[in-house]
C-alpha positions, 0 to 999 in steps of 0.5 A: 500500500505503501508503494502503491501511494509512493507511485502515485506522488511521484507520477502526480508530481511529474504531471504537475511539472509538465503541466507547468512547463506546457502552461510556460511554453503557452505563455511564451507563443502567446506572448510572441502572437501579441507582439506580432499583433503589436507590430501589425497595428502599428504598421496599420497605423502608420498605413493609414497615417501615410494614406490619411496624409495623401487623401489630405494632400490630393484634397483641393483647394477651397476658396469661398465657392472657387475650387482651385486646381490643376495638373502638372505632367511629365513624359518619356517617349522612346520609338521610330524617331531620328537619332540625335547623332550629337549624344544629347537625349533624344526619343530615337530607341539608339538615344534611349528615349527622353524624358521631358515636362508635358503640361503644366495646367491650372483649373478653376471651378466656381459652383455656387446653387444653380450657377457654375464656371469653369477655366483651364489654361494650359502651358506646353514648351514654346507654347501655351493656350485656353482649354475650357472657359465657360460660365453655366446655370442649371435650370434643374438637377437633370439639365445645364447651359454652358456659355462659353468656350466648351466641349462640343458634344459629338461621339459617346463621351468626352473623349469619344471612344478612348482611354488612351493618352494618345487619343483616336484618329477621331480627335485629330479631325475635330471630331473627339473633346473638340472645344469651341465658343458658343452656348450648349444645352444638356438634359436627360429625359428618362432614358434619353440623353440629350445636348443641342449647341451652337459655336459661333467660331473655334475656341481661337488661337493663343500664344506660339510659333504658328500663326492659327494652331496654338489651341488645344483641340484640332480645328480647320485654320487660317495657316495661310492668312488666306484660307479658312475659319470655323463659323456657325456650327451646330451639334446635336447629339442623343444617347438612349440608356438600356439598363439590362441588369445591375453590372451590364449596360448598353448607351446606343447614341448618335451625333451630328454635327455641321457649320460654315468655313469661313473664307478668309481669303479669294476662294469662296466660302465652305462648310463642312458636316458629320454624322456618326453613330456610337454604342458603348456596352459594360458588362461588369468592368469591362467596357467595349466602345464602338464608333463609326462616323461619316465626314465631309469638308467642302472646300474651294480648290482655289485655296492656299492648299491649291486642292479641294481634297485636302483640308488645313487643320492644326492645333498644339502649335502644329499645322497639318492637312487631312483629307476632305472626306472619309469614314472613320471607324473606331473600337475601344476595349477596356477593364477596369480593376480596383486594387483593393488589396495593393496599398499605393494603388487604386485601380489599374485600367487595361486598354487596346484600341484601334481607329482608321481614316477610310479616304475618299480621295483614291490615291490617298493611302489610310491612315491607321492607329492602334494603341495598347496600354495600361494606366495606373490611378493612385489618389491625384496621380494617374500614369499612362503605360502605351504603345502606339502603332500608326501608319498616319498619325503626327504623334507616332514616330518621326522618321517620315515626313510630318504635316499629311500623315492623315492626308495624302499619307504619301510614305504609309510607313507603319511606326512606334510610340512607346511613352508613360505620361506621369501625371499629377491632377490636384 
């Protein structure tokens, strides 16, 4: 009996021991999960004292109902250019590209009940010019009238098809976030929406080397001191909304868009018009926008081009002709990814695109554009990563001849255009 109890003790005070050894290494895992959860709040903390700081940084600038801001850019571009033979930097792919300031611009925006305005000046290198100027009134929360140099409404949105910086062939016509001064009416009744606008004339010419291009959009100008001006000109533009489901949607529109050319110089006056029909679907975040328009400019063959098949557009300081009628068809297909979980970034947007100038003219060769890229959105910086692959564009390579790329297009030369666009919006 004795023995039997020795046993026992002794077993129970082992047992006590390796329970307390179990209680002492639970303790010390314990005590190593705090510390670990210590160090994640504290990183948490810091993670939101840095995102707290950059919300208050992208935040705008409030000065009574005036809300200050702007944009200042830079751009690296490297593909089919020239070789700089001297060493300096040069876009050339033998130079290794070059980095340069893009845009400085300034934005004011006044919003005060019913009434609101909105300026924009931009500055480039050698060159600089108004981008929008206009004062509105919202006669209800659906509808508004703008006065002023403003975005005449043609194509499914503000930038017709596009998510690239580059834009499509669309834009270098004037047919895509074309500005121009007159007065715009934008309503939406039920599903329909609906902009009625007059322009008097372009939105001008600013300060550069050219004599009619410095201006931001592309408008047929008076290059020549005899040519042409735009005057009288009236757009329209519906889009009906078909709202099949909650993450799908169909906008089925169409534009219009005619007005007067004004002679500046012994040829008679002209006009011009375009008509198109658009359809943007989203199914989820993916977008597929489509576009396909008809154009025509009518000018006298008497002018300083010396052919009614050619007309004098130019902006961005720049002068180039294009030709007087075509067809332009152009696509865009996107996706739009929230970054949720990547701290620094808020979404990323993939996009490929492709757009054409179909001539009338025979001999005229088409002047093709894709464009493959992705942007990058982090708070007020948003950065364009693209490609561009052209046949006739004046902003893809420089080793053939610049000023009729969407013209004649004599060299048709397929080129490339590598570039990422850093850009800072507050």
């Amino acid at each position: 009996m004795s023995l039997l109890l020795l046993t026992s003790g002794s077993a129970f005070a082992a047992s006590e021991a390796e329970l307390k050894e179990r209680i002492q290494q639970l303790e010390a895992e314990l005590n190593l999960v705090n510390a670990e959860l210590e160090s994640i709040q504290t990183e948490n903390k810091d993670l939101a004292e840095t995102n707290a700081k950059l919300n208050e940084a992208d935040a705008p600038i409030k000065i009574g109902n005036w809300t200050v801001g702007g944009a200042i850019r830079a751009m690296y571009t490297v593909g089919d250019y020239q070789a700089n033979d001297s060493g300096a930097p040069g876009r050339a792919w033998e130079d290794d590209g070059n980095v340069g300031l893009d845009t400085l611009r300034v934005n004011l925006d006044y919003n005060n009940g019913p009434y609101s305005a909105k300026i924009e000046y931009r500055w480039y290198d050698g060159y600089n010019f108004l981008h929008t100027g206009w004062v509105g009134y919202s006669p209800d929360d659906n509808s508004q009238i703008q006065l002023g140099v403003n975005r005449a409404p043609f194509g499914p949105g503000a930038y017709g098809v596009s998510q690239a910086w580059l834009f499509d062939q669309h834009y270098y016509l004037g047919l895509s976030d074309d500005m121009d001064l007159g007065i715009k009416y934008s309503t939406q009744l039920g599903k329909w929406a609906w902009d009625v606008a007059y322009y008097s004339s372009d939105e001008g010419h600013y300060a550069g080397a050219s004599r009619d291009s410095a201006r931001y959009s592309y408008d047929v100008v008076d290059e020549s001191g005899g040519g042409y001006e735009e005057r009288n000109q009236i757009n329209v533009r519906g889009i009906y909304s078909f709202n099949s489901s909650d993450d799908s949607s169909t906008d089925l529109g169409f534009s219009l868009q005619a007005g007067e050319l004004k002679s500046r110089g012994e040829q008679s006056d002209g006009d011009h018009y375009a008509a198109s029909v658009h359809m943007v679907n989203q199914w989820g975040n993916l977008k597929l926008a489509t576009q396909l328009t008809r154009y025509e400019f009518d000018v006298d063959v008497g002018q300083a081009l010396g052919t009614d098949d050619l007309v004098q557009f130019g902006a961005y300081d720049f002068p180039s002709t294009a030709a007087a009628k075509g067809w332009i068809p152009a696509v865009s297909l996107s996706y739009y990814q929230p970054t949720d979980n990547i701290s620094w970034l808020d979404y990323v947007l993939p996009y490929l695109e492709y757009s054409s100038i179909v001539k009338d003219k025979g001999g005229f060769n088409d002047s093709e554009m894709i464009v493959a890229g992705v942007a990058l959105a982090r708070g007020g910086w948003y950065i364009y990563n693209e490609v561009g692959f052209s046949n006739g564009n004046e902003f893809v390579g420089g080793d053939a001849a610049f000023g009729d790329r969407l013209g004649a297009n004599a060299d048709d030369e397929w080129q490339t255009r590598f570039l990422i666009n850093f850009g800072y919006y507050f």
